[in-house]
C-alpha positions in Angstrom: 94.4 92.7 67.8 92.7 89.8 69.5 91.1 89.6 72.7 92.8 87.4 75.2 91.5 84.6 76.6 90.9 86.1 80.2 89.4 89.6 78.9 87.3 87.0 77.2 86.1 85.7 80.6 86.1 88.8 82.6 83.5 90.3 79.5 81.2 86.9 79.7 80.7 87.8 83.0 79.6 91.1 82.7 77.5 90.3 80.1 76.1 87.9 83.4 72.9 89.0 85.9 74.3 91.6 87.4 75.5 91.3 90.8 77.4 92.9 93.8 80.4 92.4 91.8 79.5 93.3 88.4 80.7 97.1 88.0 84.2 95.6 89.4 84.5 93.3 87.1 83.3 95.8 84.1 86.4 97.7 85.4 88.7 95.1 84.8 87.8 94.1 81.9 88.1 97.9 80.8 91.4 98.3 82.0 92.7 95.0 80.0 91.4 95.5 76.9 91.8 99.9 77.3 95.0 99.5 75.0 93.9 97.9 72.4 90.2 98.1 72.1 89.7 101.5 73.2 85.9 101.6 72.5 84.9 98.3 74.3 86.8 99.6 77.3 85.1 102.7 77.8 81.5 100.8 76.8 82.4 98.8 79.9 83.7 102.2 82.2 80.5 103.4 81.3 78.5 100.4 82.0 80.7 100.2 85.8 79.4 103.5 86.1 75.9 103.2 85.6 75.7 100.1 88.0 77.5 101.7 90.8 74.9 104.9 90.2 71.6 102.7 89.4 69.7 101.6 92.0 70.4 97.8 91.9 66.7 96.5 91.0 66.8 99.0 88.1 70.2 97.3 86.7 68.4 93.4 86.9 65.3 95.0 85.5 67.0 96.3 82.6 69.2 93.2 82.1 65.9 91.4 82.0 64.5 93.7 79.7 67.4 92.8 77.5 68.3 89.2 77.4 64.9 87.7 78.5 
């Protein structure tokens, strides 16, 4: 099934420099897509996770690390 145009959204901005908002937002997007892209959504529970547990210079270091 296709992704809908707002899950769209919500993903492009996790895929953004992470911020104070970031994990939130992973969470969302998680529990919109959960029913139908079962493997994305946990990716992105994971990924909420990690931010809320990571110090927050660690997160934008890896991000860096990633997309730079």
């Amino acid at each position: 099934m296709p992704i809908d145009r707002e899950s769209l959204v919500l993903l492009g901005s996790v895929l953004e420099y992470p911020g104070l908002e970031t994990s939130a937002v992973a969470r969302q997007a998680a529990d919109r897509l959960a029913g139908d892209h079962i493997a994305l959504a946990r990716a992105l529970w994971d990924l909420a996770v990690w931010l809320e547990t990571t110090p927050r210079g660690e997160a934008e270091e890896r991000y860096t690390g990633l997309f730079d």
